[in-house]
BAVEX-92520 format. One line per 4 residues: number of its first residue (from 1); their letters; for each residue z, x, y of C-alpha. Coordinates in steps of 0.2 Angstrom, whole numbers. Layout:
NUM) A) Z X Y ~ ...
END
This chain:
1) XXXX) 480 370 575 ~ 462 378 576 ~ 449 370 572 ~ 441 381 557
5) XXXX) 422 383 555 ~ 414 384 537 ~ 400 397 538 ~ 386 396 526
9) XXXX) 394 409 515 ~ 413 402 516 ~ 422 395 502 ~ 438 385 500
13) XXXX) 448 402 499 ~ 443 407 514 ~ 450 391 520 ~ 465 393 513
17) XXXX) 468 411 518 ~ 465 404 537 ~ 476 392 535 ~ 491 402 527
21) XXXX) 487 416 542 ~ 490 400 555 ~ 505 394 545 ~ 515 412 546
25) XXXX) 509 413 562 ~ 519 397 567 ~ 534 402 555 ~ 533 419 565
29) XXXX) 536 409 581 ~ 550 398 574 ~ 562 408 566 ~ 557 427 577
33) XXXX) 573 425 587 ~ 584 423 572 ~ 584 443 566 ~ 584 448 547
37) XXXX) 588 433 539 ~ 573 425 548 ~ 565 441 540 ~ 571 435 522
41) XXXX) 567 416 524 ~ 551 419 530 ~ 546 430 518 ~ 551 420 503
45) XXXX) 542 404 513 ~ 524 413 518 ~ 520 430 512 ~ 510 439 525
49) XXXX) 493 448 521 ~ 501 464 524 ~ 515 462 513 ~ 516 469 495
53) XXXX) 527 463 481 ~ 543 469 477 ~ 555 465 463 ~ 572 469 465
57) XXXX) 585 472 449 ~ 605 471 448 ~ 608 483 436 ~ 624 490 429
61) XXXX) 630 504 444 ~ 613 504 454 ~ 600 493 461 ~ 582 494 456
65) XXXX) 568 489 466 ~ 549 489 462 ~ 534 489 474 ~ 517 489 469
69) XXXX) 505 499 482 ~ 490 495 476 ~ 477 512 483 ~ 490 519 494
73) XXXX) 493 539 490 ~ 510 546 486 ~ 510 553 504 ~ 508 539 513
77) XXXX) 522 528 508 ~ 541 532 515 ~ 556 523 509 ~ 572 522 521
81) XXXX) 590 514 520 ~ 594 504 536 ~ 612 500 530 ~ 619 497 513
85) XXXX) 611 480 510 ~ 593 483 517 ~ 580 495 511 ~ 563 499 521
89) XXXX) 548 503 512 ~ 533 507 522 ~ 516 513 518 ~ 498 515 522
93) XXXX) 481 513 516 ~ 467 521 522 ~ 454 511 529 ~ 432 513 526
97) XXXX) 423 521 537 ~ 409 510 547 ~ 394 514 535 ~ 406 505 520
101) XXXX) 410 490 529 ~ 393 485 529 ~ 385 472 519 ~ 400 464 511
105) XXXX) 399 445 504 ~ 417 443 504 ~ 432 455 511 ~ 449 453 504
109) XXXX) 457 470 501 ~ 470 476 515 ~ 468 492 525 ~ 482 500 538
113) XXXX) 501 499 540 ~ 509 489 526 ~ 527 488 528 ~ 542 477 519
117) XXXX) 563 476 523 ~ 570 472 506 ~ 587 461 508 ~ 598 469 491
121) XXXX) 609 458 481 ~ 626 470 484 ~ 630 486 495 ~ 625 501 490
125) XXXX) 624 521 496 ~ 611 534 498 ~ 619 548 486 ~ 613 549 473
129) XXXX) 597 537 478 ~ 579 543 467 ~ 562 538 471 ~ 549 539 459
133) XXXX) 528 536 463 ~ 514 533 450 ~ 498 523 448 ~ 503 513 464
137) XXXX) 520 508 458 ~ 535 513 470 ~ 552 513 460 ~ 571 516 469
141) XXXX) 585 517 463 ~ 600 515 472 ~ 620 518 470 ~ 631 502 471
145) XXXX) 643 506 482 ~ 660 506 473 ~ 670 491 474 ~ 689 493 474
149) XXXX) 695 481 461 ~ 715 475 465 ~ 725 481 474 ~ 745 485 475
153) XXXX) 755 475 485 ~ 771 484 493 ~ 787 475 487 ~ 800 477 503
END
């Protein structure tokens, strides 16, 4: 692990901020070649800066799911169905431009490419799907897919 320098400005969170950057960084490594659900595990374990939070609701006939984009514009966010149990969300947040960057104390706030795969709780179709954006909050909602319930059994 590297050896982390404490500036005269540092504080504990800054620490700890490195320290979860190395950890996902080690978890990146470990479970990479172990495709979506390494995706999910990971995700749940170490949250990476550039993810957002999502909450995601079974409910009746759809699927909701919630994302807060903090300062990211209507524009810049894009929402796709990979298949009927992942949903993509993916944004962008526009960055400062050099004269603004200068003489910070502390810098916490993400800039850049933020995106998130979403692992829903059942299957569920694009008909019918809405998307709604206000104040930095992303709603979906998404079809279940219809399940056949029973089925006949021939008698011969």
């Amino acid at each position: 692990m590297a050896r982390i320098e404490r500036g005269p400005y540092r504080t504990i969170w800054q620490d700890f901020d490195d320290l979860m950057a190395e950890m996902e960084n080690r978890f990146q490594t470990m479970l990479g070649g172990i495709g979506t659900r390494g995706e999910e595990i990971r995700g749940r374990i170490v949250p990476t800066v550039q993810d957002f939070r999502v909450d995601v609701r079974d409910h009746e006939d759809e699927v909701i799911i919630v994302a807060d984009l903090p300062g990211v514009e209507k524009e810049d966010v894009s929402v796709r169905l990979i298949d009927p149990r992942h949903l993509e969300i993916m944004s962008r947040r526009a960055g400062e431009t050099a004269e603004e960057t200068v003489g910070f104390f502390m810098r916490e706030r993400v800039y850049g490419q933020m995106s998130r795969t979403v692992m829903l709780p059942v299957e569920v179709v694009d008909e019918g799907a809405t998307a709604s954006f206000k104040n930095g909050v992303l709603e979906v909602r998404l079809k279940k897919l219809p399940v056949e319930v029973g089925t006949t059994i021939p008698i011969e």
